[in-house]
C-alpha positions as CSV (number, residue, x, y, z in Angstrom):
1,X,128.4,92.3,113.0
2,X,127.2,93.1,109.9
3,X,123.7,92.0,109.8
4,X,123.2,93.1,114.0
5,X,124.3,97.0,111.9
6,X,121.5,96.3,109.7
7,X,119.2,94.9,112.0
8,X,119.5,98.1,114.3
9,X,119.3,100.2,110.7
10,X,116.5,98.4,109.7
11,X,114.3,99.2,113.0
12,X,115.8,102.9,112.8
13,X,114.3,103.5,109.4
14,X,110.7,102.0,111.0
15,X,110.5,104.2,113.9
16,X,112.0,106.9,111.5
17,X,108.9,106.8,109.0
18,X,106.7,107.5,112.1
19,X,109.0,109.8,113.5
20,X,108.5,112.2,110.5
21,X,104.7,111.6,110.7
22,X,102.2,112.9,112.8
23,X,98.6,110.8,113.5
24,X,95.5,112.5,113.6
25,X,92.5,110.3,114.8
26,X,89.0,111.3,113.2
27,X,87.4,108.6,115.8
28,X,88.4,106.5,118.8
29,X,89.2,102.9,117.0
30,X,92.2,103.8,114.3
31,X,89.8,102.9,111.5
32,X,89.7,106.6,110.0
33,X,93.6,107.4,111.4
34,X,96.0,109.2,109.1
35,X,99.7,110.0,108.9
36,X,100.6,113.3,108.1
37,X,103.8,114.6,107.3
38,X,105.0,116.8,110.0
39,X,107.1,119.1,108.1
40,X,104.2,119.8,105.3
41,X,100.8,118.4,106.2
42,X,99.6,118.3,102.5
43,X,101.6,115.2,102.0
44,X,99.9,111.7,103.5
45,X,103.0,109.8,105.0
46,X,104.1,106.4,103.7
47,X,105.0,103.6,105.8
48,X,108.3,101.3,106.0
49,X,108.1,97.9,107.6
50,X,110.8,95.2,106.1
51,X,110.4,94.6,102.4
52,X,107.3,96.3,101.8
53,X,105.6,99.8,101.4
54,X,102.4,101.3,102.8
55,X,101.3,104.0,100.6
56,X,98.4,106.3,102.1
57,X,98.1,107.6,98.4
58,X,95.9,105.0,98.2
59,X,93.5,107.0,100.4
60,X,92.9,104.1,102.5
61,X,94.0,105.2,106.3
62,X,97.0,103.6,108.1
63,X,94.9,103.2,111.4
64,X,92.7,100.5,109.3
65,X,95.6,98.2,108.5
66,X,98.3,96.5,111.5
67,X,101.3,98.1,111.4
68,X,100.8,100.3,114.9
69,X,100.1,96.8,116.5
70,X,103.5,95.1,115.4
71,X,105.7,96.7,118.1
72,X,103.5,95.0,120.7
73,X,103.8,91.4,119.6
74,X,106.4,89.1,121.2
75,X,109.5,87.5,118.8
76,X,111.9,84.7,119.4
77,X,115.2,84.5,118.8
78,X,115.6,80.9,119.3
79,X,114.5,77.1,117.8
80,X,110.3,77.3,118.8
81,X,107.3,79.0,117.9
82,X,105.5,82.1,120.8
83,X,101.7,82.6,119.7
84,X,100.1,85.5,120.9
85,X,96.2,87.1,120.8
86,X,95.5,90.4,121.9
87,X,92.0,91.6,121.9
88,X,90.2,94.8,122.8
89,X,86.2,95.1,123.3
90,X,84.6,97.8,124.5
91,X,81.5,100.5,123.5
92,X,79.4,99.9,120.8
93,X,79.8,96.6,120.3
94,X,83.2,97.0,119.4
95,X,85.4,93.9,119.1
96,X,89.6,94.6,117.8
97,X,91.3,90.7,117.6
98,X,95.1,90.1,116.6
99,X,96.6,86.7,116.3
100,X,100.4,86.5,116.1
101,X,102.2,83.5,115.3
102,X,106.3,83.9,115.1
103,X,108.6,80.2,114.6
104,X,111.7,80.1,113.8
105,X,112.8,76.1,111.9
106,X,116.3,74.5,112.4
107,X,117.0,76.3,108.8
108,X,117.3,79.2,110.4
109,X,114.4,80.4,108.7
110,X,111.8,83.0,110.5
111,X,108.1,82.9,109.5
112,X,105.6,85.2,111.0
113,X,101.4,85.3,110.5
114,X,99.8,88.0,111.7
115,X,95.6,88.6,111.4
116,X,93.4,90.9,112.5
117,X,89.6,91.1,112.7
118,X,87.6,94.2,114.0
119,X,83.5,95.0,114.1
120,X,81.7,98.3,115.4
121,X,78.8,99.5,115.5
122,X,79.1,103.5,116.3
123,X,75.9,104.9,115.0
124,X,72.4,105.2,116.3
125,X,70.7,104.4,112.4
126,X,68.4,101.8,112.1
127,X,68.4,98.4,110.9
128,X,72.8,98.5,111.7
129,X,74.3,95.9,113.3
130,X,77.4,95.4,114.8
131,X,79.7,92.5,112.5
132,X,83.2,92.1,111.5
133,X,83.8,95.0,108.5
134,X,87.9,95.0,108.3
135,X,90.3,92.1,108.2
136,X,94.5,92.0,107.9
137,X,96.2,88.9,106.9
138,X,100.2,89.3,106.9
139,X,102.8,86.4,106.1
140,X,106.8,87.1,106.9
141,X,109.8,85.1,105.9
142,X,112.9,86.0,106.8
143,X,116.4,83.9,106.4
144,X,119.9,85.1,107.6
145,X,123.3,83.7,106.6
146,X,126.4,85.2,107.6
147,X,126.8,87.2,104.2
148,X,123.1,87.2,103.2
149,X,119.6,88.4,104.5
150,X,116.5,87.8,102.4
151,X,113.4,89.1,103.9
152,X,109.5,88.8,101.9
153,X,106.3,90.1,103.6
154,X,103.1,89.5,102.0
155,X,99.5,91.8,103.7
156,X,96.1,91.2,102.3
157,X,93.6,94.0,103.5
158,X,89.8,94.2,103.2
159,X,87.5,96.5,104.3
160,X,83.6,96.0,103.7
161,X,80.9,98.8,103.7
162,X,79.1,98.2,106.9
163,X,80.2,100.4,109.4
164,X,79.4,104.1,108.5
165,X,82.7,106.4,108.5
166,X,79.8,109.6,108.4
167,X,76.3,110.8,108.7
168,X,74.0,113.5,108.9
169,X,70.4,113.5,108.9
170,X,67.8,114.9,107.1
171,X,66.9,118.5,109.3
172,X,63.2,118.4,107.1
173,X,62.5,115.0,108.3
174,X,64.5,113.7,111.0
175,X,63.5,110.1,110.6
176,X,65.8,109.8,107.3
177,X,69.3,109.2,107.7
178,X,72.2,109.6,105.7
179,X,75.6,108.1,106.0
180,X,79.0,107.2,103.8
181,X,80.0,103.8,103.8
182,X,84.0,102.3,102.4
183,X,84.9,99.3,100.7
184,X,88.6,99.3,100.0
185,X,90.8,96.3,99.6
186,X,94.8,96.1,99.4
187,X,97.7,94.1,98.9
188,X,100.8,94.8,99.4
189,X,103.9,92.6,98.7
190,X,107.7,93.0,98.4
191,X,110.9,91.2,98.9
192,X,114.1,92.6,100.4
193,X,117.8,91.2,99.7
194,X,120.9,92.5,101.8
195,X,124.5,91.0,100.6
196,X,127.7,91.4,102.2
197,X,129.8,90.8,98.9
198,X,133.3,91.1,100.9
199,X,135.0,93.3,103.7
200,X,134.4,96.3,102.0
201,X,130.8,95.7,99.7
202,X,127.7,95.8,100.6
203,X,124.7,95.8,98.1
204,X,120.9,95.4,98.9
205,X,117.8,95.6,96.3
206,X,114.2,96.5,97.5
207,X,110.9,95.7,95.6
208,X,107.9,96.8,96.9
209,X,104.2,96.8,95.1
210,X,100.5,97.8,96.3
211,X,97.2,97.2,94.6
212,X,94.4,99.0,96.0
213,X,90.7,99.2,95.4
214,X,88.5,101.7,96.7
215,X,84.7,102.3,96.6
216,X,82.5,104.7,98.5
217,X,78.6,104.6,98.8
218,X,76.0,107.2,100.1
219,X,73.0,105.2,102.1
220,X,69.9,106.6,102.7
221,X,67.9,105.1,105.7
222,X,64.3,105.4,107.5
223,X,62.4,104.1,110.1
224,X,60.8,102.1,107.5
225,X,63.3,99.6,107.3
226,X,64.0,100.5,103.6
227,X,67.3,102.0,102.2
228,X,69.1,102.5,99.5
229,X,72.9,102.5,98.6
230,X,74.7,104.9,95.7
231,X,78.4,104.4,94.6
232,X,79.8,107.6,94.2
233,X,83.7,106.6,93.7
234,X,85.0,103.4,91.9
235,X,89.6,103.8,91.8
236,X,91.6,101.8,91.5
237,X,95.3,102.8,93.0
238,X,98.8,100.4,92.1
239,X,102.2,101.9,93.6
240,X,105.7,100.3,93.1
241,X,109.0,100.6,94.8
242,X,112.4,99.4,93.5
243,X,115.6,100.5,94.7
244,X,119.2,99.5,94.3
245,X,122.1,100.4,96.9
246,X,125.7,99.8,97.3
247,X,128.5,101.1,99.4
248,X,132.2,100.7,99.6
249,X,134.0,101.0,103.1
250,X,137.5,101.8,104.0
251,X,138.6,102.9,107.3
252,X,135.8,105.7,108.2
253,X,134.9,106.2,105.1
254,X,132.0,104.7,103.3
255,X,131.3,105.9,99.3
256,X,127.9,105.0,98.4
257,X,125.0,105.2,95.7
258,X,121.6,104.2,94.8
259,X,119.1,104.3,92.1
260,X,115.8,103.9,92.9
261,X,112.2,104.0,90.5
262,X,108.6,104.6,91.8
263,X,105.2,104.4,90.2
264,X,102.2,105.5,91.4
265,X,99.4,105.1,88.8
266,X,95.7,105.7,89.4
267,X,92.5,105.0,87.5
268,X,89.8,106.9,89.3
269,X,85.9,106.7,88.1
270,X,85.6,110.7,88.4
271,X,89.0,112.2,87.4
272,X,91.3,111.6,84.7
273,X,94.0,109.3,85.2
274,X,97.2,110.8,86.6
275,X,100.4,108.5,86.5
276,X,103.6,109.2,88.4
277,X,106.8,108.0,87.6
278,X,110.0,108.8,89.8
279,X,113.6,107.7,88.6
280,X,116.1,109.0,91.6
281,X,119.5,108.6,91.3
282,X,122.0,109.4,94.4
283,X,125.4,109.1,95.4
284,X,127.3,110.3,98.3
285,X,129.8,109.7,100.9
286,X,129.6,109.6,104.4
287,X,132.3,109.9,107.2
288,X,133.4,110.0,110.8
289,X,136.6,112.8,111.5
290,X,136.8,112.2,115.4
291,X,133.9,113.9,117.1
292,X,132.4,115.0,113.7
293,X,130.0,112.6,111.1
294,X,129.5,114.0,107.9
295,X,127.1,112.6,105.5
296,X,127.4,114.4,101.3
297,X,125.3,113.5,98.6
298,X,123.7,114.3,95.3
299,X,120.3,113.4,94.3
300,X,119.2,113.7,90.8
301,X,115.4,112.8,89.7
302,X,113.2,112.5,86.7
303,X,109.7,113.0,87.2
304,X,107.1,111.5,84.5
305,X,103.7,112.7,85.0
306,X,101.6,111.5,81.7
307,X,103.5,112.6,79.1
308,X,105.2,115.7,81.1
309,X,109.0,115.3,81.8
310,X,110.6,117.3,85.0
311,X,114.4,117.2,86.4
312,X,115.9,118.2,89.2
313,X,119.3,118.1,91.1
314,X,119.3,118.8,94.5
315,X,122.1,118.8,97.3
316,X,121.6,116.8,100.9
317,X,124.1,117.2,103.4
318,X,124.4,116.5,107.2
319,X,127.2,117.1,109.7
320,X,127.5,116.0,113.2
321,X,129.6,117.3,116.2
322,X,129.5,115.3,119.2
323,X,130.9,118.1,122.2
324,X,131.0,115.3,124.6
325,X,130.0,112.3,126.1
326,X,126.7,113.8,126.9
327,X,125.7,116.6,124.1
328,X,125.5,116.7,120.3
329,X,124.8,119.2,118.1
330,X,123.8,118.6,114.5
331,X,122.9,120.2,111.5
332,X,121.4,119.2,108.2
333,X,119.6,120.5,104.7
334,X,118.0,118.9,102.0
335,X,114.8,118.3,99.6
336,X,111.6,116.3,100.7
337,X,108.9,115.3,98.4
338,X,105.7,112.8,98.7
339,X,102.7,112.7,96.1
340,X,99.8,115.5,97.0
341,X,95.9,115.5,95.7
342,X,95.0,119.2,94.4
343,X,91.7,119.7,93.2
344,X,91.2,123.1,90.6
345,X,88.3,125.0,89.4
346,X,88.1,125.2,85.7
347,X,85.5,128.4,84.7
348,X,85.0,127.4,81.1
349,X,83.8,123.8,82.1
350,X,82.3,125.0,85.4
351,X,83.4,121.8,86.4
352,X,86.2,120.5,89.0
353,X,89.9,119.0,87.7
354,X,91.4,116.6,90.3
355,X,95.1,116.6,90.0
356,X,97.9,114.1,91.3
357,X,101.4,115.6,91.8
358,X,104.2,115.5,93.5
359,X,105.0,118.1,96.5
360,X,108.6,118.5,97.0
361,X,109.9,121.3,99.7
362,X,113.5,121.9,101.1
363,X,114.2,121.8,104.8
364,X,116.9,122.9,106.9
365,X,116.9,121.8,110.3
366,X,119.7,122.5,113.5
367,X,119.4,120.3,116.6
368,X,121.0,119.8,119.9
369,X,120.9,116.9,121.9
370,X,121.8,116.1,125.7
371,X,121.7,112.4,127.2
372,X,122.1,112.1,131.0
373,X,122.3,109.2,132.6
374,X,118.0,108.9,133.2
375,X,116.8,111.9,130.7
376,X,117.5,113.2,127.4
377,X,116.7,116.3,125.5
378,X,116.2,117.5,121.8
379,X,116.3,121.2,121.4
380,X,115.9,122.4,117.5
381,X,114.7,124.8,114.9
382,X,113.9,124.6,111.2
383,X,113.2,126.1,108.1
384,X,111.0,125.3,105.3
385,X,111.3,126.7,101.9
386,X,111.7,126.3,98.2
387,X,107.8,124.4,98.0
388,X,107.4,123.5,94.7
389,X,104.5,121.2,93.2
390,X,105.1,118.8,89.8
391,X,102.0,117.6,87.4
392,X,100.0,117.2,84.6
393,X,99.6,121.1,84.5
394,X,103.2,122.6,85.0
395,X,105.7,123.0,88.0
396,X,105.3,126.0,89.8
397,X,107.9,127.8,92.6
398,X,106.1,129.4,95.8
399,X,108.4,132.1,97.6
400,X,106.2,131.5,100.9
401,X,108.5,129.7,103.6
402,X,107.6,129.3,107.2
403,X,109.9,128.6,110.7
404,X,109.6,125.3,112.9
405,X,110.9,124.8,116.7
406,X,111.0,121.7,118.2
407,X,111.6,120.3,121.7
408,X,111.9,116.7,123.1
409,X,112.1,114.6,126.6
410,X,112.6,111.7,127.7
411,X,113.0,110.3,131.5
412,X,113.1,106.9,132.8
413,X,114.1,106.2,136.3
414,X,112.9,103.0,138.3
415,X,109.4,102.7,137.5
416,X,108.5,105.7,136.5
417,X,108.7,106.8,132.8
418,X,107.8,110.1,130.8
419,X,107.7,111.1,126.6
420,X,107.1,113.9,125.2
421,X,107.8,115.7,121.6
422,X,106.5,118.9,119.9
423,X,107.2,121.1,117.3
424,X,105.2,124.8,116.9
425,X,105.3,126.0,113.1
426,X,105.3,130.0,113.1
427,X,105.0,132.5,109.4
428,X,107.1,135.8,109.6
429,X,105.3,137.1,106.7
430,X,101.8,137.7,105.1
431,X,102.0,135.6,102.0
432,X,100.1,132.7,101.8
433,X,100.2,129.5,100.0
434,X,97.7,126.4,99.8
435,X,100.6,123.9,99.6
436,X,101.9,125.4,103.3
437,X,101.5,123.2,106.5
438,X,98.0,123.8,108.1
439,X,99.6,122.6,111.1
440,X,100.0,125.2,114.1
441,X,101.4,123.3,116.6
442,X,101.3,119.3,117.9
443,X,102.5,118.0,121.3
444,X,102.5,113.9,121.8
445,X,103.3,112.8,125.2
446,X,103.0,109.7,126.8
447,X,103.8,109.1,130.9
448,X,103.9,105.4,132.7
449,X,104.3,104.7,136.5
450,X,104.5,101.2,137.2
451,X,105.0,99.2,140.5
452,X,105.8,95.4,140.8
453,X,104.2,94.0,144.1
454,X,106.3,92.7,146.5
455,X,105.8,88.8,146.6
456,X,103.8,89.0,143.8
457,X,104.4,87.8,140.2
458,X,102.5,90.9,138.1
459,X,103.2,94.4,138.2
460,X,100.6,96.8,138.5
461,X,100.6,99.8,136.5
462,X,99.1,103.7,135.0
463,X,99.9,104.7,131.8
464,X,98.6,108.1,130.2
465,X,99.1,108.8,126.4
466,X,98.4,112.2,124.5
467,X,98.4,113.9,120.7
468,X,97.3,117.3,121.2
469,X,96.9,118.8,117.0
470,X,96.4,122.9,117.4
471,X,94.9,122.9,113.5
472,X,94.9,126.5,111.3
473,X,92.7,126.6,108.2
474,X,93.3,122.8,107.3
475,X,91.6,119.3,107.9
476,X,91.0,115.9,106.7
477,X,88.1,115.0,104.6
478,X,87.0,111.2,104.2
479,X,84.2,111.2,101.4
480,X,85.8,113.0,99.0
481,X,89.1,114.1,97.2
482,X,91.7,115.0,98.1
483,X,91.3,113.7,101.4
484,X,93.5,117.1,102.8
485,X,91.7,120.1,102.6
486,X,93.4,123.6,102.8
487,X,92.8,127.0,102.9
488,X,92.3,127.2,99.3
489,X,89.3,129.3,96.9
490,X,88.9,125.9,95.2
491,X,88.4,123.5,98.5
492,X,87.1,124.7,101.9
493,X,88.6,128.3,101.8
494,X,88.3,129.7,105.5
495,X,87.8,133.4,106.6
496,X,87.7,133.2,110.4
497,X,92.0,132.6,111.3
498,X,90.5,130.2,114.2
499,X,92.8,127.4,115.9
500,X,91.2,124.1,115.7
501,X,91.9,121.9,118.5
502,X,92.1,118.0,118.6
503,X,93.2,116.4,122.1
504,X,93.3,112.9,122.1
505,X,93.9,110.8,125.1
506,X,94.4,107.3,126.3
507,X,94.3,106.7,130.2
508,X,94.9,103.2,130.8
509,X,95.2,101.0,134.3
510,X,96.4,97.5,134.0
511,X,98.0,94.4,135.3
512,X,101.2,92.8,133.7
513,X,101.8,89.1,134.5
514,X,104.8,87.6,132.4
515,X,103.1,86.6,129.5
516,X,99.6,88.3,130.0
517,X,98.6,91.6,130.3
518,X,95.2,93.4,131.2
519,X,94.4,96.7,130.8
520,X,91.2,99.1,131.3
521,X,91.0,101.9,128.5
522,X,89.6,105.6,128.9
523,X,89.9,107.2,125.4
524,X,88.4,110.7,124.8
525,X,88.7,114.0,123.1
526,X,89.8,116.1,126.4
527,X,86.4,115.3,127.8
528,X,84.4,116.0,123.9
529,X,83.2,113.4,121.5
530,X,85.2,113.0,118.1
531,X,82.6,114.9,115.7
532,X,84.1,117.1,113.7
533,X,82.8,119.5,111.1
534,X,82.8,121.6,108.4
535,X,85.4,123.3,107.4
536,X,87.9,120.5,108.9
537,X,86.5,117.3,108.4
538,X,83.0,116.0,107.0
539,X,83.4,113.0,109.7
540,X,80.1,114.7,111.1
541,X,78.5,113.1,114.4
542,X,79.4,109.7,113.6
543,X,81.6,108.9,116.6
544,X,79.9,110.5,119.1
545,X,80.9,108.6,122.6
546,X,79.1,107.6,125.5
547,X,78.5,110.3,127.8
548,X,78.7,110.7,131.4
549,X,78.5,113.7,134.3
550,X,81.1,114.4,137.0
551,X,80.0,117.0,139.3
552,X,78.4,119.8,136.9
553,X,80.2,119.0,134.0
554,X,79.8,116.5,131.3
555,X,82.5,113.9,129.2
556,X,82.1,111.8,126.7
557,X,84.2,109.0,126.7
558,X,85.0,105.6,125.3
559,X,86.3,102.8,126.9
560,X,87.6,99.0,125.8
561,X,89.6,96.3,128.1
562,X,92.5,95.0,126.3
563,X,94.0,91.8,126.8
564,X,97.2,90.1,125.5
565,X,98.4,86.6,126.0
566,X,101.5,85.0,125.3
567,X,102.0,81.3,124.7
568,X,104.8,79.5,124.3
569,X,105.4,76.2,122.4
């Protein structure tokens, strides 16, 4: 019972790192997709899956690496081995393959490999050919006993600087090209151990470690079949995890605490170094009193920054009240934090300072939720205040504070099936800081109608998936840092109060056999390419899609077939 509890926990707190984040595409493939934190879009969201840690502070994005293909990929939970390949291929040459192989041994003992391959070729530039440019290599091992769980993941990541993630060209001679190429590598490693020490104990330890290289070149092209390449960044990016936990249970009541240190050091070519250190301390208690849960703790941290000391103590407490079977309402405060890039103007050197910090905010939050027997509903509304920024510099306090509503939905019935989640950010009052969300609203949805045919061993079905982003005076910028621009004097400062739009959507048809799946792929920007421009994004026109005409209007979209297989052994 114990280890089913932390099985359930464990694929809680995975879908709970995405549920806090929100992903913006800047082209049609994942390779330039980022997590943002959806309660303060300066922060780039970190990622949870078993023992290790993806940290987009690495300014790698998450779309280049697996993760968002794990959920897909069958498991066993018996003696045997399941293999499965998925592939997509589609415009412009492009080519996405994922092997998956899962065993489990007569020990007990689960090992997992997962690899992934992808080429592209998205640009019209001479002398570019379409080849593979990004590769994931994971290894899993995880062995259960009654009292004990030890799970170790190891990913290797490599990206090589063939496939353009910009360009512009030359408006004085249009033969001449320019575009930014990426080479980045990563590995990421960690080991998780879970120990049921008696009836009432429990202890688990996490380590978690990632070593990243990144380099970024400017290429100039011509007709001519001559170039010529320019690094312009060289960092190098190392972030570790280690965290300590252990709780005490009698009755309802479970008393527990934690101590947990991070490091986040970084040596980049053009910036001074700017090393994070995090010690967090936390104890608590939580507790079920009939219809009511109640979770209490206190969380004290000491932030090293260089050779700068910060501390804080900082309340976060929860309660729970279930009315009945069907409706819950629940309410909750605390403090947030996640590392933030800033860069500041310095007038006596005339020159740029880039700075590495940590962003910490405090959120209050009050939610109701209904669950029928085919539909359920999220009602809420938040608060966001106390921002407050730690680094090399000093720790400042911003009075500004802003107002979040969020709704949910859910429906399944038969074969039909419908998602959808929002939240709408709103100011009450005129002042303004940088280190706000630049977030106005988001809206991802997702609808699937399926039919099995009678007689017939597949089910045909149409699925529709949606992230609609409503942007204000914010972006994401992938050739230089920090990668979030805001509406700052230093960085992209914006005088128009316009709302960016970015609608991304997936339309797919497909066939579903037992253990093989085809499915036809429409993606699009509601009917526009993915270019976007200055002051959001300096992606440009490099993912410009295929366009075609409907009656007297135009769309440009992209499309790939998909295909997974599933073979058992």
């Amino acid at each position: 019972m114990y280890y089913r509890y932390h099985a359930i926990l464990s694929i809680f707190f995975i879908s709970l790192s995405l549920s806090n984040s929100i992903v913006i595409d800047l082209d049609p493939i994942e390779s330039n997709q980022y997590l943002i934190n959806e309660f303060n879009a300066n922060i780039l969201e970190k990622f949870d899956y078993e023992s290790i840690i993806f940290n987009q502070s690495h300014h790698i994005p998450y779309g280049s690496f697996l993760f968002s293909a794990i959920d897909e990929l069958s498991t066993i939970d018996t003696l045997g081995m399941k293999s499965q390949f998925v592939l997509r291929k589609g415009d412009f040459s492009f080519r996405d393959l994922i092997i998956s192989t899962y065993r489990i041994n007569n020990q007990n003992i689960h090992f997992r490999y997962i690899g992934l391959v992808r080429s592209y070729d998205p640009t019209a530039i001479s002398n570019l050919t379409a080849q593979n440019f990004l590769q994931n290599h994971m290894i899993s091992i995880i062995k259960s006993t009654e009292s004990t769980h030890l799970s170790s993941q190891i990913l290797q990541f490599s990206e090589d600087p063939n496939v353009p993630i910009s360009y512009y060209w030359d408006l004085n001679d249009l033969s001449k090209s320019y575009y930014h190429t990426r080479k980045s590598s990563s590995t990421i490693w960690g080991i998780t151990i879970k120990h049921q020490i008696n009836d009432h104990i429990n202890f688990s330890y996490k380590n978690s470690n990632q070593y990243s290289t990144l380099l970024q070149y400017i290429n100039d092209s011509d007709n001519s079949n001559s170039s010529s390449q320019n690094k312009y960044i060289d960092d190098i990016y190392y972030s570790g995890s280690q965290n300590m936990y252990i709780d005490y249970t009698t009755k309802k009541v479970i008393f527990f605490s934690s101590l947990s240190l991070d490091n986040h050091d970084s040596h980049m070519s053009s910036y001074s170094n700017n090393n994070i250190e995090i010690v967090n301390a936390n104890i608590g208690i939580k507790a079920d009193l009939g219809n009511s849960h109640f979770h209490l703790s206190l969380v004290s941290n000491r932030i090293d920054i260089n050779t700068k000391q910060y501390f804080s103590n900082t309340p976060l407490l929860s309660y729970s009240y279930r009315i009945n079977k069907e409706s819950k309402i629940s309410y909750s405060v605390g403090f947030y934090d996640g590392i933030y890039d800033e860069r500041k103007y310095e007038s006596s050197s005339n020159n740029y300072e880039y700075l590495r910090g940590l962003l910490r905010f405090a959120n209050q939050e009050l939610l109701y939720n209904l669950d029928l027997n085919s539909q359920s509903i999220k009602i809420g509304a938040g608060k966001i205040d106390s921002i407050s920024t730690y680094n090399i510099n000093s720790n400042d306090n911003y009075s500004d504070s802003y107002t979040y509503f969020t709704i949910g939905y859910k429906y399944v019935r038969h074969f039909f099936e419908i998602n959808m989640n929002s939240k709408k950010y709103l100011k009450f009052n005129d002042k303004f800081s940088s280190y706000s969300t630049w977030l106005d609203s988001y809206l991802n949805y997702s609808f699937k109608l399926s039919r099995p045919i009678k007689n017939k061993p597949y089910t045909i079905y149409f699925e529709g998936r949606g992230k609609l982003l409503s942007i204000r005076k914010g972006g994401l910028f992938v050739n230089e840092f920090p990668l979030i621009c805001n509406n700052s004097f230093e960085r992209c400062y914006m005088e128009q109060d316009e709302l960016f739009y970015r609608h991304f959507i997936d339309l797919v048809f497909g066939i579903e056999f037992e253990n093989f799946t085809l499915s036809y792929h429409t993606i699009t920007n509601n009917g526009d390419d993915f270019s976007w421009g200055n002051s959001y994004s300096d992606i440009g026109d490099n993912f410009g899609l295929p366009r075609y005409s409907f009656g007297d209007s135009e769309y440009s979209l992209f499309h790939y077939i998909k295909i997974s297989w599933i073979f058992l052994d």
